[in-house]
SESE-307879 format. One line per field, with one value per residue (C-alpha): residue in one letter; residue number from 1; z, x negated, y negated. Coordinates in steps of 0.05 Angstrom, whole numbers, plus 5000, padded with zeros to 4 digits. Each point is the difference from the previous one (the first is absolute). Example, Ala and Ser with C-alpha at 12.3 -4.5 7.8 and 13.67 -1.06 7.14 Angstrom:
SESE-307879
r: (A:S)
k: (1:2)
w: (5156:4987)
u: (4754:4973)
v: (5090:4931)
This chain:
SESE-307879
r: (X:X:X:X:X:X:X:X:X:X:X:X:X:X:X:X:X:X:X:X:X:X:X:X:X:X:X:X:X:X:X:X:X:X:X:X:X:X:X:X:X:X:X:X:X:X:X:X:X:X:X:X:X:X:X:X:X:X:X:X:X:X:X:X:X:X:X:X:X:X:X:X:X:X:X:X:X:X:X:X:X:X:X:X:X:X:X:X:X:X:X:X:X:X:X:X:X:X:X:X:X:X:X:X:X:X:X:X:X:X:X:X:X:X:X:X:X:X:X:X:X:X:X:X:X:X:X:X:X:X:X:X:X:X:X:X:X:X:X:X:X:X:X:X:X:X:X:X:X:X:X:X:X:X:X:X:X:X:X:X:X:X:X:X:X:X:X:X:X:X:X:X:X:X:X:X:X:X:X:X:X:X:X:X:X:X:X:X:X:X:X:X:X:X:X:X:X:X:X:X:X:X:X:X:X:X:X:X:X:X:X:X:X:X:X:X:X:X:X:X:X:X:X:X:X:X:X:X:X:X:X:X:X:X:X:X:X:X:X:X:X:X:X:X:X:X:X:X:X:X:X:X:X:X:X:X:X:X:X:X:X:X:X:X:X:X:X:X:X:X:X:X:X:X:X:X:X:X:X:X:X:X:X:X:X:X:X:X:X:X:X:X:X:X:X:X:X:X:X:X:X:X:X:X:X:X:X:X:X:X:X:X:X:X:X:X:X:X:X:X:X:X:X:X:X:X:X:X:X:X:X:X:X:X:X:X:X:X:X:X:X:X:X:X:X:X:X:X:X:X:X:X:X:X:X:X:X:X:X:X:X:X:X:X:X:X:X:X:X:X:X:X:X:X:X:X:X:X:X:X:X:X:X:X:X:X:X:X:X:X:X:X:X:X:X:X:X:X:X:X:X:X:X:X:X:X:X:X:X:X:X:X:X:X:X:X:X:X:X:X:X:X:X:X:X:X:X:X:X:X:X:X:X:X:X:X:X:X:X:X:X:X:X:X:X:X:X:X:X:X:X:X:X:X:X:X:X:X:X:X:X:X:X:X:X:X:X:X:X:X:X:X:X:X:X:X:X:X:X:X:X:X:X:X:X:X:X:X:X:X:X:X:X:X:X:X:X:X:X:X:X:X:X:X:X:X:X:X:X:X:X:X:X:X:X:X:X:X:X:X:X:X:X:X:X:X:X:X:X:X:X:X:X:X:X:X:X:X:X:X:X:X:X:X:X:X:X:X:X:X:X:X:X:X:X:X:X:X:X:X:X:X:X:X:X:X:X:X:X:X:X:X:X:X:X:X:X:X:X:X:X:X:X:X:X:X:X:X:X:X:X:X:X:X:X:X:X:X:X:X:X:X:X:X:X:X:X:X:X:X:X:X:X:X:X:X:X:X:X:X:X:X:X:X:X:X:X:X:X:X:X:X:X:X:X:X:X:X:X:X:X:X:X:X:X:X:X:X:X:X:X:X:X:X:X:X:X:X:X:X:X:X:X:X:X:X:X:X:X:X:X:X:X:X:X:X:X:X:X:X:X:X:X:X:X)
k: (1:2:3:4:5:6:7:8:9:10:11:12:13:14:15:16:17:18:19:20:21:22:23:24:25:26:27:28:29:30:31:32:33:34:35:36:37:38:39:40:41:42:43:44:45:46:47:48:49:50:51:52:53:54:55:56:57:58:59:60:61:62:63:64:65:66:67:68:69:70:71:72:73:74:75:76:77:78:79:80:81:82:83:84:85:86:87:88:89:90:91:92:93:94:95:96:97:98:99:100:101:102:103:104:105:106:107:108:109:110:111:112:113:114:115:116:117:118:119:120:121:122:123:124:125:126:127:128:129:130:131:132:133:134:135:136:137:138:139:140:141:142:143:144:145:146:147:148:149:150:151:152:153:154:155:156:157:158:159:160:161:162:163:164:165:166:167:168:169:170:171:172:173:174:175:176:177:178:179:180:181:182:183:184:185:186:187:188:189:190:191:192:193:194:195:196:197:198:199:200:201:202:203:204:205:206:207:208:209:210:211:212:213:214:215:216:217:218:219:220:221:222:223:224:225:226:227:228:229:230:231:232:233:234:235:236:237:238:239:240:241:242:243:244:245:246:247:248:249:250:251:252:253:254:255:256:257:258:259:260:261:262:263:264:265:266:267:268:269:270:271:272:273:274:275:276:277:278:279:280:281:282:283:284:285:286:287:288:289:290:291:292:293:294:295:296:297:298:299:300:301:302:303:304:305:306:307:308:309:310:311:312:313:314:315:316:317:318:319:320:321:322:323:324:325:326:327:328:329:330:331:332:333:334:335:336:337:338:339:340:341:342:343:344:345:346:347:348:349:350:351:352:353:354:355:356:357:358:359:360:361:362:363:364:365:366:367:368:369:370:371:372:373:374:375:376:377:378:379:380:381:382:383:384:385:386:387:388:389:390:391:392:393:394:395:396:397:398:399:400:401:402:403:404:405:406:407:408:409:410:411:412:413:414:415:416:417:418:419:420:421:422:423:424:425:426:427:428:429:430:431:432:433:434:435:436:437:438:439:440:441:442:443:444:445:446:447:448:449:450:451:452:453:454:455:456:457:458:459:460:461:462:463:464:465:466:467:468:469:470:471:472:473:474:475:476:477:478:479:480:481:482:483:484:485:486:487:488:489:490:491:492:493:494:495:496:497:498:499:500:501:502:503:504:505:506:507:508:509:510:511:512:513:514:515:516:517:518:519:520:521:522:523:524:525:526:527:528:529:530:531:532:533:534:535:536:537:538:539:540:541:542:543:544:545:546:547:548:549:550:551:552:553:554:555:556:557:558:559:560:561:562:563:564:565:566:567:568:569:570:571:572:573:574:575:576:577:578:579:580:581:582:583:584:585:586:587:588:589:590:591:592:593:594:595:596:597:598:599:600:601:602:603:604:605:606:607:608:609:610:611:612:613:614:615:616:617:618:619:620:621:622:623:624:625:626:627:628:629:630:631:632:633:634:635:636:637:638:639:640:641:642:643:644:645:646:647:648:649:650:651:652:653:654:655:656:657:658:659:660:661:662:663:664:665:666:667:668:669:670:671:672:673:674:675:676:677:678:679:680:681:682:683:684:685)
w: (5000:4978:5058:4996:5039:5053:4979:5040:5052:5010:4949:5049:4992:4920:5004:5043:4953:4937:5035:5030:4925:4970:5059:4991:4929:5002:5027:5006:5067:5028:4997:4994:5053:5041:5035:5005:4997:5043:4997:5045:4995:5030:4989:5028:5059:4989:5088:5004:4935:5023:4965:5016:4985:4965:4972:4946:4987:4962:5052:5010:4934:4927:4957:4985:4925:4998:5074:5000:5044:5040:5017:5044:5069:5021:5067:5050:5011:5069:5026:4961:5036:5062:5001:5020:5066:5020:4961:5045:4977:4938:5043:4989:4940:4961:5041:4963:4929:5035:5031:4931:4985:5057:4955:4942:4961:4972:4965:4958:4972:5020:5062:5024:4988:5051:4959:5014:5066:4945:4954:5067:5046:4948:4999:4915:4961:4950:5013:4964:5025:4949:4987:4929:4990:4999:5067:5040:4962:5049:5062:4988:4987:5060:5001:4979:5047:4967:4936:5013:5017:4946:4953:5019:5048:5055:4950:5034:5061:5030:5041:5036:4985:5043:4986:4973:5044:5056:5023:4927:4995:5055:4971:4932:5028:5039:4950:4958:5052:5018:4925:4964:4939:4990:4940:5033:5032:4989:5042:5021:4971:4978:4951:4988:5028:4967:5010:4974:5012:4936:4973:4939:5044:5035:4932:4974:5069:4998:4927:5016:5054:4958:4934:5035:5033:4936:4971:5057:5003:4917:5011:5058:4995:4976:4941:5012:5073:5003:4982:4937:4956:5032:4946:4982:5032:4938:4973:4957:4937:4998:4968:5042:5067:4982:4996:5068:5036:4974:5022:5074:5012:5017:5045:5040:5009:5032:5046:5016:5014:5054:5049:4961:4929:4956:4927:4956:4966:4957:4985:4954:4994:4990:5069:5032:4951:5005:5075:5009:4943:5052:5050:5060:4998:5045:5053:4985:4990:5073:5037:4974:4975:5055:4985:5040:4936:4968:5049:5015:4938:4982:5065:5046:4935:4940:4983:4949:4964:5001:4931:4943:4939:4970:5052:4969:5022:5046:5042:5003:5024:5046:5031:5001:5043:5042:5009:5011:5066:5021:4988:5040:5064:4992:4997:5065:5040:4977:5030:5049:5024:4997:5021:5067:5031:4970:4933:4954:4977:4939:4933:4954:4996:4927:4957:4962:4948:4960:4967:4948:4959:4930:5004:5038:5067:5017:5046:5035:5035:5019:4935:4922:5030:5071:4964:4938:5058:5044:4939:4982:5074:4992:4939:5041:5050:4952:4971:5075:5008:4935:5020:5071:4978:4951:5049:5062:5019:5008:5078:5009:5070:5057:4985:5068:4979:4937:5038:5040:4941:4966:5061:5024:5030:4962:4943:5028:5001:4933:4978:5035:4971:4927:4971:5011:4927:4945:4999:4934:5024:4987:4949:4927:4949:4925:4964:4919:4955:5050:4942:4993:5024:5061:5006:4994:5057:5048:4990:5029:5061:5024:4987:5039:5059:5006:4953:4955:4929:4931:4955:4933:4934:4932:4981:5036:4986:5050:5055:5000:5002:5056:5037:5003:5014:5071:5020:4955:5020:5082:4985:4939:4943:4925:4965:4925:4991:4960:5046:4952:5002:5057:4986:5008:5064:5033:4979:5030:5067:5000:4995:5053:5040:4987:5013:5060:5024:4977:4989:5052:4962:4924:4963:4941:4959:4930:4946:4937:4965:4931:4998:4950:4991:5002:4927:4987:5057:4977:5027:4993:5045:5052:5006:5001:5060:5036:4990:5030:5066:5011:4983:5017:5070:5006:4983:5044:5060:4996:4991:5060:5049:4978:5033:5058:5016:5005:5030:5057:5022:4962:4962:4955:4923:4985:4927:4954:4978:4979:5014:4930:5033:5031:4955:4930:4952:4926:4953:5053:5002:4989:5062:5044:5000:5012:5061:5018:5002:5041:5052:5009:4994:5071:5030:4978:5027:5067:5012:4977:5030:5070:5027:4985:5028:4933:4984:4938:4983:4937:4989:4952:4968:4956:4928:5030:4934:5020:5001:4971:4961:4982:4982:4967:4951:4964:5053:5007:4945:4987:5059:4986:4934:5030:5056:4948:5035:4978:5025:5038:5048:5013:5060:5030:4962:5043:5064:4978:5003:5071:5066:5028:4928:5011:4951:5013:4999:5006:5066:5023:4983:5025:5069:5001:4988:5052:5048:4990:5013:5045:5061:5029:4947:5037:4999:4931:4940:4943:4998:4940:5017:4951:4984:4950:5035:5015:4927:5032:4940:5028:5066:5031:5020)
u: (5000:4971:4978:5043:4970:5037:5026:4993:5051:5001:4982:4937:4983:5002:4957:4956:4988:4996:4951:4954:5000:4972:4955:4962:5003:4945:4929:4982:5057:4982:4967:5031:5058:4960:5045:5080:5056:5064:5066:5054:5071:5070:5043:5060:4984:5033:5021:5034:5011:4962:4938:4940:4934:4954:4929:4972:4932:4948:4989:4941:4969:5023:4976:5036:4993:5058:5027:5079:5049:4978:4932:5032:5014:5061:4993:5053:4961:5035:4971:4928:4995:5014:4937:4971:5030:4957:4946:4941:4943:4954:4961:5066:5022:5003:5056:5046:5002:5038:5048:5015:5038:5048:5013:5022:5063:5039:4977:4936:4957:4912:4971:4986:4921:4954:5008:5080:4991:4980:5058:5043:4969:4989:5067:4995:5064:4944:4925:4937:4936:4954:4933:4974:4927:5001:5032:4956:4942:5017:5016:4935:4954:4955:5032:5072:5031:4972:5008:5079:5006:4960:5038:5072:4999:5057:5036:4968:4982:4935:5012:4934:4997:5038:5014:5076:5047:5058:4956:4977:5084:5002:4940:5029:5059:4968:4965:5073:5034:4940:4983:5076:4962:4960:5021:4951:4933:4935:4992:4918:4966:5072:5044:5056:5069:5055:5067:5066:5076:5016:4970:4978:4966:4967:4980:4975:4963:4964:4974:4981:4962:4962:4988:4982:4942:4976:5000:4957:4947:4990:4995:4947:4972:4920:4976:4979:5023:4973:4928:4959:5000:4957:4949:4998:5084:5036:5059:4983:5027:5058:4988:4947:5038:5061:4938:4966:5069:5021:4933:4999:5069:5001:4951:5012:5073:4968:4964:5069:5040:4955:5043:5073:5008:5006:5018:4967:5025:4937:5005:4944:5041:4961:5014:4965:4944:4987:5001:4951:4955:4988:4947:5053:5040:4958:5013:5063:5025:4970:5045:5066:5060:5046:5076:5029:5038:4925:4960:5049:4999:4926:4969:4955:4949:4987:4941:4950:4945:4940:4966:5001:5049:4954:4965:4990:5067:4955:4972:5071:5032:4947:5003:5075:4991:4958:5039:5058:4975:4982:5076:5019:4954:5018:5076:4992:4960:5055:5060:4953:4985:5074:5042:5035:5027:5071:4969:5028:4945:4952:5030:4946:4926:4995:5006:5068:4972:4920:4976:4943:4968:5012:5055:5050:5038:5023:5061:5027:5062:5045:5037:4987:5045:4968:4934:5008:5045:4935:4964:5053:4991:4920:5015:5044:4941:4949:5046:5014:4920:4993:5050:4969:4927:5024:5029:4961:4970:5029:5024:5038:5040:4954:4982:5033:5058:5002:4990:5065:5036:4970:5005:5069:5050:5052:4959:4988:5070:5011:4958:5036:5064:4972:5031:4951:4952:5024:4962:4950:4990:4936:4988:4989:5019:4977:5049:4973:5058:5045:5044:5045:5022:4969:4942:5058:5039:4937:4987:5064:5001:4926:5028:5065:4947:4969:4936:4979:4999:4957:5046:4942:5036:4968:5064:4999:5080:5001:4958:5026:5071:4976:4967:5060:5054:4957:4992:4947:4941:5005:5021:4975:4945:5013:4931:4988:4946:4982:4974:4956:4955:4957:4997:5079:5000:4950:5036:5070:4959:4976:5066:5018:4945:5019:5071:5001:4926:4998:5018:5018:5048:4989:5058:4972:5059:4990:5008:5024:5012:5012:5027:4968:4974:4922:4992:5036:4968:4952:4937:5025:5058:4953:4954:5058:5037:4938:4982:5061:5008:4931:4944:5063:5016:4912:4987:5058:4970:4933:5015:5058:4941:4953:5056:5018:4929:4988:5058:4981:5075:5005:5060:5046:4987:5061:5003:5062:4985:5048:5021:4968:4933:5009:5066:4979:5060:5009:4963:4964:4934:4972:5052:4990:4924:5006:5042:4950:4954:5024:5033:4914:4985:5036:4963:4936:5007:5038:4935:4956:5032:5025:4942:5028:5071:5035:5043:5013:5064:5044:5073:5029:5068:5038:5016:5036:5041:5053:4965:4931:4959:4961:5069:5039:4931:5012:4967:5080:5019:4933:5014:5076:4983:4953:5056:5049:5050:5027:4955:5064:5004:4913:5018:5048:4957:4936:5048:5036:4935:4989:5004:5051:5027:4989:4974:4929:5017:4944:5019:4986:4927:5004:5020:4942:4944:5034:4997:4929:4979:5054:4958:5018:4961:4937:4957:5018:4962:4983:5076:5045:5081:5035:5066:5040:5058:4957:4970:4963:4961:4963:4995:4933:4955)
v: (5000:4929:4956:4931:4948:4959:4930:4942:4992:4926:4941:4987:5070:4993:4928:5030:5066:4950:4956:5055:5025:4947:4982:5060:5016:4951:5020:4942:4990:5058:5067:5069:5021:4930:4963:4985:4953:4990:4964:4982:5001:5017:5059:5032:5047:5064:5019:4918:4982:4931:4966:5022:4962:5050:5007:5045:5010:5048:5060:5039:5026:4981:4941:4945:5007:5061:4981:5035:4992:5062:4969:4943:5008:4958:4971:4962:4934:4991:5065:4983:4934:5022:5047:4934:5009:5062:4993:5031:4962:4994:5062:5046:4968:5065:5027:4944:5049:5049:4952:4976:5069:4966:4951:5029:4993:5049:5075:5012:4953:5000:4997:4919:4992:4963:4929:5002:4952:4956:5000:5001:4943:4947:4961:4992:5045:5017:5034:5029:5021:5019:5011:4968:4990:4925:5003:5041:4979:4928:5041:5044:4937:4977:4926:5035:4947:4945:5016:5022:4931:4961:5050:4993:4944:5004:5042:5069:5009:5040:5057:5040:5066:5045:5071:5017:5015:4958:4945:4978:4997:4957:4959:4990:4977:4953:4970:5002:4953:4957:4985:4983:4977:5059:5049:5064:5015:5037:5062:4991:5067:5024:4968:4949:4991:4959:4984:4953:4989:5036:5066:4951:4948:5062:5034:4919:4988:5059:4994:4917:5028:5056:4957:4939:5054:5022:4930:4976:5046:4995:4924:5008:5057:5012:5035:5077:4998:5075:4969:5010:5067:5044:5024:5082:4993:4977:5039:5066:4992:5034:5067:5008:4976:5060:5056:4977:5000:5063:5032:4967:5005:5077:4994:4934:5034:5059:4958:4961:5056:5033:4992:5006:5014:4929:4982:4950:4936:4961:4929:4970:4925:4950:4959:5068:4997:4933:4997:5060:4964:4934:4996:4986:5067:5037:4956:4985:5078:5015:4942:5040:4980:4962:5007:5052:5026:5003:5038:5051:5032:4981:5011:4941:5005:5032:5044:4968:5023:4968:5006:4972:5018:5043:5045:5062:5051:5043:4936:4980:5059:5013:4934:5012:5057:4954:4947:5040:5023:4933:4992:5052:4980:4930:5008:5044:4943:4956:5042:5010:4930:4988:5064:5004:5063:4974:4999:5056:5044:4981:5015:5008:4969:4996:4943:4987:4949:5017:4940:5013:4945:4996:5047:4992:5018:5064:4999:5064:5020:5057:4997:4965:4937:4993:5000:4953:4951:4997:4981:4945:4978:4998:4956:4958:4992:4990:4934:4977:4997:4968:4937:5001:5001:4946:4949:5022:5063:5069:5006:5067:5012:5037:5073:5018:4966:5049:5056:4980:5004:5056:5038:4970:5054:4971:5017:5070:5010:4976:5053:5055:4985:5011:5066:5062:5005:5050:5066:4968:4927:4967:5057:4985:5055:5000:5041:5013:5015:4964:4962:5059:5078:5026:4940:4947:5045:5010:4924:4991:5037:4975:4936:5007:5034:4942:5005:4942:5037:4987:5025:5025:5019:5005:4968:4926:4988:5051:4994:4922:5020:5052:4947:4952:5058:5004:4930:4965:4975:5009:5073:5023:4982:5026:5026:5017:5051:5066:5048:5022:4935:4986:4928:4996:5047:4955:4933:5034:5019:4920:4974:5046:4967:4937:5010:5035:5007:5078:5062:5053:5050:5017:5046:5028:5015:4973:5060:5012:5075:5032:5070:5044:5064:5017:5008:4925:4967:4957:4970:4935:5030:5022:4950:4947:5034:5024:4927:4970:5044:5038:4945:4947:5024:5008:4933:4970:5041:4981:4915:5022:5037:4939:4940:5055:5014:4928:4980:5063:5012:5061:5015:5045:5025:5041:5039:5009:5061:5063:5061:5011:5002:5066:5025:5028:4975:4998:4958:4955:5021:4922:4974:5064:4998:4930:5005:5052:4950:4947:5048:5037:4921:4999:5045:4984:4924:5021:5034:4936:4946:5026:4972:4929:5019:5001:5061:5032:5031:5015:5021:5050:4982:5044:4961:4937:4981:4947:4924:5040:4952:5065:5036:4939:5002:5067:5051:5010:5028:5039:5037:5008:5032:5042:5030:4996:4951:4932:4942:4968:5073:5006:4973:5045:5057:4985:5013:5060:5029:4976:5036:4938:4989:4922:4950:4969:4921:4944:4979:5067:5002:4928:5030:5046:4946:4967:5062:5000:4935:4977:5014:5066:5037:4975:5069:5018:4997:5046:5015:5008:4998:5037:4956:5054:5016:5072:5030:5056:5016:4925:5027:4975:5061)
């Protein structure tokens, strides 16, 4: 059954829904799911039939650019306000977010975030708090109160940095009824807060506020505030650029998922390139980004290599390696210095953002979204430090501050509400021949268990139409390539890196037959199939063991291969002794690469005919002709013959890749599942 979403239930509600739209469709007013907007207005209450002044505002979670009515909490604003009655104390202050739940109005909606006390205290109809670059660029500046003034006048009012929560409500509304002619404020270290009598005053305010930023610190800012190009740093041309970041990334994910599997997002824009090309970034990188919203998902600082573009690959990775466990020990001093015994425990000591000259950044996170969103929030810190260092200098909040935050129970518990990880997350599968039949099918069901998928296909109409059936680009990666050409099988394994960071699951299921007997069968025949699935599914092994290996997390090869292999049919002596040779193929490399913790398995379908690419392309009717039954009945043929009398469909060989790799399978390899409904004549001996 579709999903409809909730309409608005109140013409606040609708203004409020249009304004957050439009608010952050625009990056440059704030950054991904980054802050929220409220509005308040009357409606009927449904126990006295009576007005009753409400508030609704963006709840915990979402972003503002595809806020629905579901994300808003509604709130009674009689019940809000009087929190202020037995409020403990800025020392207790996070016992207010449950007390909001007291507050709410009516059935469903999100649960109130920490910033509602703002929406609710300040006495304006109409509220944003956002976070654009211009904006916290001024709060983040070492003279940010100065500058807020010289830049707005009494238009916008300073407020110190305080972390988010009840009192900065009461502080924001204090600043509200003590300033009548002031449109909003800048949150020191955090962001911006606006407000207006109308949701299009609000919505007008908070763009004056932002554009009026951005205008100031072009007018006064200095050329190159990140400092002069550093010489040997410059950008890699761009070919050159794609090939070092698909050859580091395997192996700088590796060392970022040592403590809990990551995936990859790369971002060679030129605002990264440029940055990591000036003499300034390495001092600026280790001060750390400062909004709350930035450091949460990028960490207190990123990790940054310290050579030039063009190190040779081994002194990179090695120094890599070496920096990485300067990482480590330094992130554990840091929780260190700053943990109490209330503190939850540590989550993870390795880096969520690499930054490597001439490159790039590498950006990492427990899915393809979470990663290429801390990267977006890296790029929003690198522009906050650019219009900081451009006006003044770069003056992030106190590292114990940011541990506070990062470390905040609120937080904690934020985390502990997210839904438990499907059994493939963080995995990336490369499925070859995925653009139709059984590749298209186990595509599919990695995909819907969580895994982010590289769907290969000799036919690219395929694989792309693949890719966008599970999600697009967060989800899934289309890849042209001949398994038959080493150059293509490498470029689909770089994209990989580059689109995820890897490769921890390869499916090799591309194939292709022609059913003739041994005196037709040419050696163009033979050579073409043995070229397709035996040197095919040997050339995608070895680049696949070459990114694992690297990458040192193991992993999964799985082989399509067929009951074929070990059942002696008709006229198939070029497919058979193919399939014979992937299915030894799996043994030979579960015995080579268990070292490295990747397992080798195949599976052995009966023919699967309905939504076969293989089938569809004559093999069909070959192998009708050679049963002697009409091409539309092969199917129920093949399970007449059957010990269950079922037909072999895609999604169940899907279901048996995903058996194997799902993670219960974890002491098996060298294993080939028959999937034939039970031919016995295949039976494995």
């Amino acid at each position: 059954m579709t999903e409809h979403p909730r309409r608005p239930e109140h013409p606040e509600q609708a203004a409020l829904l249009a304004r957050s739209h439009r608010l952050g469709a625009d990056p440059r007013n704030t950054n991904y799911a980054g802050g929220n907007t409220s509005a308040k207005g009357t409606a009927t209450d449904p126990v006295t039939g009576e007005g009753v002044e409400l508030m609704w505002v963006k709840g915990s979670g979402g972003d503002l650019g595809t806020l629905r009515p579901e994300g808003l909490a509604a709130l009674r604003l009689d019940r809000l306000r009087a929190l202020t009655g037995v409020y403990p104390g800025v020392k207790r202050e996070d016992e207010m977010v449950a007390a909001f739940d007291y507050c709410l109005h009516g059935k469903g909606g999100a649960a109130p975030s920490i910033d509602t006390a703002m929406h609710g205290l300040v006495g304006a109809a109409h509220v944003d708090h956002l976070h654009p670059d211009s904006g916290i660029a001024l709060a983040c500046a070492a003279d940010g109160e100065r500058l807020t003034r010289e830049c707005f006048g009494d238009a916008v009012v300073w407020v110190p940095w305080r972390r988010p929560g009840f009192q900065l409500g009461l502080d924001i509304a204090a600043v509200h009824e003590a300033h009548p002619e002031a449109i909003g404020c800048v949150l020191g270290g955090h962001g911006i807060t606006a407000w207006g009598a109308t949701s299009e005053e609000c919505e007008r305010n908070s763009l004056h506020l932002i554009r009026t930023a951005e205008r100031f610190l072009e007018a006064r800012g200095r050329a190159e505030p990140f400092g002069p190009v550093q010489e040997g740093y410059e950008p890699l041309p761009e070919a050159e650029r794609l090939e070092r970041a698909a050859a580091l990334l395997p192996l700088v994910r590796g060392l970022a998922s040592r403590d809990h599997a990551q995936v990859g997002h790369y971002d060679g824009s030129a605002a990264v390139l440029d940055f990591l090309s000036r003499a300034e970034h390495p001092r600026l990188a280790a001060l750390g980004t400062s909004c709350p919203d930035h450091f949460l998902r990028t960490k207190v600082r990123p990790l940054v290599l310290d050579l030039p573009s063009r190190a040779p690959l081994e002194e990179a990775a090695t120094r890599l390696e070496e920096l990485h466990e300067e990482y480590r020990s330094g992130y554990r001093a840091y929780y260190e210095r700053h943990a109490t015994e209330e503190s939850p425990p540590m989550r993870g000591a390795d880096p969520a953002i690499v930054l490597v000259p001439g490159v790039g950044m590498f950006s990492f996170g427990r899915d393809k979204q979470t990663a290429r969103v801390a990267g977006e929030f890296y790029l929003n810190a690198i522009q906050v430090m650019r219009g900081a260092e451009a006006v003044s200098s770069y003056s992030p909040i106190e590292e114990s501050e940011k541990f506070r935050i990062e470390y905040w129970d609120l937080e904690e518990a934020k985390l502990r509400r997210m839904p438990a990880p499907k059994p493939l997350a963080t995995r990336i599968a490369l499925v070859t021949g995925a653009g139709s039949g059984i590749g298209r099918a186990i595509a599919h069901r990695l995909a819907a268990e969580g895994a982010c998928v590289v769907a290969a296909d000799v036919n690219g109409r395929g694989a792309r139409e693949v890719a966008e059936e599970l999600g697009g680009p967060d989800r899934a990666v289309p890849v042209t390539v001949d398994v038959t050409s080493e150059e293509q099988i490498a470029a689909a394994f770089a994209e990989a890196a580059r689109a995820f960071g890897g490769v921890d699951l390869v499916v090799n299921n591309a194939g292709i037959s022609v059913s003739k007997p041994l005196a037709e069968t040419t050696a163009e025949d033979w050579d073409r199939q043995h070229g397709i699935m035996a040197r095919g599914s040997f050339l995608v092994s070895r680049e696949a063991a070459r990114v694992m290996r690297a990458q040192g997390m193991g992993g999964d090869l799985v082989y399509i291969s067929s009951k074929n292999g070990v059942f002696a049919g008709p006229n198939n002596v070029a497919y058979g002794a193919a399939k014979a040779d992937q299915a030894h193929q799996v043994r030979l490399l579960a015995a080579e690469l268990g070292e490295h913790g990747i397992r080798v398995n195949g599976v052995n379908p009966d023919g699967v005919v309905r939504g076969s690419g293989i089938f569809a392309g004559g093999w069909g009717a070959q192998r009708a002709a050679v049963y002697g039954v009409p091409e539309e009945e092969l199917g129920q043929f093949y399970a007449r013959r059957t010990l269950l009398k079922r037909e072999v469909l895609p999604e169940h060989v899907a279901n048996a890749v995903f058996a194997l790799t799902g993670g219960d399978l974890t002491h098996t390899t060298g294993l080939h599942i028959p999937v034939d409904a039970g031919v016995a004549a295949a039976f494995l001996r």
